[in-house]
C-alpha positions in Angstrom: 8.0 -80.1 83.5 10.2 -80.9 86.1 11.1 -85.0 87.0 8.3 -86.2 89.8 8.8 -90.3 90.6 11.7 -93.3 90.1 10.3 -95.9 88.5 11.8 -99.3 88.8 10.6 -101.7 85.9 11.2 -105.0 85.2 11.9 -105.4 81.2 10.5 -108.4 79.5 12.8 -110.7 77.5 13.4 -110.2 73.8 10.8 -112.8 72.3 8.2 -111.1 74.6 9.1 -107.4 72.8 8.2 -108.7 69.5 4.6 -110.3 70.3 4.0 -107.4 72.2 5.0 -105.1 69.3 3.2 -106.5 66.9 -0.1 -106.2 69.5 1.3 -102.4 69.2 2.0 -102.6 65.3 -1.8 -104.3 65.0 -2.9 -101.1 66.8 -0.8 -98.5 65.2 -2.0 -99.7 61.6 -6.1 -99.3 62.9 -4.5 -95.5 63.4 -4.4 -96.5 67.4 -0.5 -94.7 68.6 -1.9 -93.7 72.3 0.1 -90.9 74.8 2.4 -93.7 76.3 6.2 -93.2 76.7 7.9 -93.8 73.5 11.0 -95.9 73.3 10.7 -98.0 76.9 10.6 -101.6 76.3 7.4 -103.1 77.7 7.9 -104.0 81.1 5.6 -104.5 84.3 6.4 -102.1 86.8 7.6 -103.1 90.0 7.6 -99.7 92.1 8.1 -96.3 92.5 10.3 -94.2 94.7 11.2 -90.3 95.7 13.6 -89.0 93.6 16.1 -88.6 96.5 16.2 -92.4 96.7 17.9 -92.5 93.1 21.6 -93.8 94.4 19.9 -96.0 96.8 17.6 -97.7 94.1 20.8 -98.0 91.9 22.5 -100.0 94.1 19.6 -102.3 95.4 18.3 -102.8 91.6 22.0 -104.3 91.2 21.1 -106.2 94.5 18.3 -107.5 93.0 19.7 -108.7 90.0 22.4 -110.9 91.2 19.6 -112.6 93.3 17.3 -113.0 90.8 17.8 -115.3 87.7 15.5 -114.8 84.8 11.5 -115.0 85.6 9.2 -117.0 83.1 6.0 -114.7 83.5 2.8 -116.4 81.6 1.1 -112.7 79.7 -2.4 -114.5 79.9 -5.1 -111.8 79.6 -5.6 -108.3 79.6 -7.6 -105.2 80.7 -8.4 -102.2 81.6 -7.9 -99.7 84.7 -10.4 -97.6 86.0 -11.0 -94.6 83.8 -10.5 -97.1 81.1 -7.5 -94.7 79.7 -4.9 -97.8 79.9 -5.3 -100.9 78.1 -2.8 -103.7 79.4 -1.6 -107.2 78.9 -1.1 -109.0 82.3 0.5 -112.1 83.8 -0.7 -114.7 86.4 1.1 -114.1 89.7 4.1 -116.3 90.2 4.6 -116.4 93.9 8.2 -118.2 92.9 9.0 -115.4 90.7 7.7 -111.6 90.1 6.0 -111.6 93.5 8.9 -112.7 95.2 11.3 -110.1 93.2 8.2 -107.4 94.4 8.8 -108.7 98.1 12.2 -108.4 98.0 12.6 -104.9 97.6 13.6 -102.8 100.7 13.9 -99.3 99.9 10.8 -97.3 100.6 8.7 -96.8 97.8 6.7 -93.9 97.1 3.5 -93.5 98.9 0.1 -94.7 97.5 2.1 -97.0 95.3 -0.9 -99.9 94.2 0.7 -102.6 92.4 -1.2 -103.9 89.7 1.7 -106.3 87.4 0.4 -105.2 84.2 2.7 -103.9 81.0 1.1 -101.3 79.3 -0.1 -101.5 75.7 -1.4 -98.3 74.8 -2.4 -95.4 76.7 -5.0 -92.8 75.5 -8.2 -91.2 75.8 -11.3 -93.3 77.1 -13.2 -93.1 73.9 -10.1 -94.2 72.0 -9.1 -96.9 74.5 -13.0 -98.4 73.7 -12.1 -98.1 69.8 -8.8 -99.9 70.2 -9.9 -102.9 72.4 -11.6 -105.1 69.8 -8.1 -104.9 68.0 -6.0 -106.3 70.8 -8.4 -108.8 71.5 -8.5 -110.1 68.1 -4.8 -110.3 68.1 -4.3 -111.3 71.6 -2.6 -114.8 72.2 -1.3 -115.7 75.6 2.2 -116.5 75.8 5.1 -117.9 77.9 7.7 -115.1 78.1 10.3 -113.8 81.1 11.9 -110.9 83.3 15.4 -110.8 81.9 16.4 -107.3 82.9 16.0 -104.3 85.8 15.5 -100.8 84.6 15.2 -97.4 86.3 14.0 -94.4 84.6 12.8 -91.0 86.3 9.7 -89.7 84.8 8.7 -86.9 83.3 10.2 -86.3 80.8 11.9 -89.8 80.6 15.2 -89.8 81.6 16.8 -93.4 81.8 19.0 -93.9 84.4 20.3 -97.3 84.9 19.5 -101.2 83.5 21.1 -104.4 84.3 20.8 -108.2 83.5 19.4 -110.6 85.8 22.3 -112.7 87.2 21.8 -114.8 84.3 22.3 -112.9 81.7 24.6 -110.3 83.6 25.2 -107.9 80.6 25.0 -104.5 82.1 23.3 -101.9 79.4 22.9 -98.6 80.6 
């Protein structure tokens, strides 16, 4: 399968990774493991782009991150899209902080792009999704965690193409 979208995410602090994991681990041991990509940290997408725009989202993702200084993001509920294959945790909006990182970005972003902040729990098939809810509710707690970090993979398969701190961390990874 040949590569299809740029996807720009913005990676949750470390602290969030673990409560998130164990939502994950909570799942995984009810024999939940869903179709999701493997190996990304969770993260709330921020938009997608061609994959001609790759250089171009490079250098405005580093743009970005010496604007931006790390954004406290409350993950206060969860739900479901439409189809009910994807079960999320989601944060309030933060006009002072993810919005404003999501309104600051100029390169043109693939069409029909409908931006939903969410990070993605598990993904799988309706039925399953409907089995693995009462689990993630039970364990569910909202929390106080932040954007530390830019990442931009192209998809699919998952090929991970660039990360970098926000200006206050400023430890370049990938």
């Amino acid at each position: 399968m040949a590569e299809e979208i740029l996807v720009l995410m913005a990676d949750l602090d470390d602290e969030s990774q673990k409560i998130m994991g164990g939502w994950y681990d909570k799942l995984r041991a009810e024999g939940f493991t869903g179709v999701q990509t493997q190996g990304l940290p969770f993260h709330i997408s921020l938009a997608s782009f061609a994959l001609d725009k790759e250089q171009e989202v490079v250098n405005e993702m580093k743009e970005l991150a010496e604007k931006f200084t790390s954004i406290p993001v409350h993950i206060s509920h969860m739900g479901l899209f439409a189809g009910g294959k994807v079960l999320y945790a989601a944060p309030d909006m933060n006009p002072a902080g993810l919005l404003d990182m999501r309104q600051a970005i100029k390169t043109e972003t693939k069409e029909n792009f409908i931006w939903t902040p969410h990070a993605t729990i598990i993904i799988d098939e309706t039925a399953t999704i409907q089995k693995a809810l009462p689990v993630l509710v039970e364990n569910f707690q909202p929390f106080m965690g932040k954007i530390t970090r830019l990442h931009l993979c192209a998809f699919w398969p998952t090929r991970e193409i660039a990360a970098v701190y926000l200006k206050d961390k400023q430890e370049d990874t990938i």
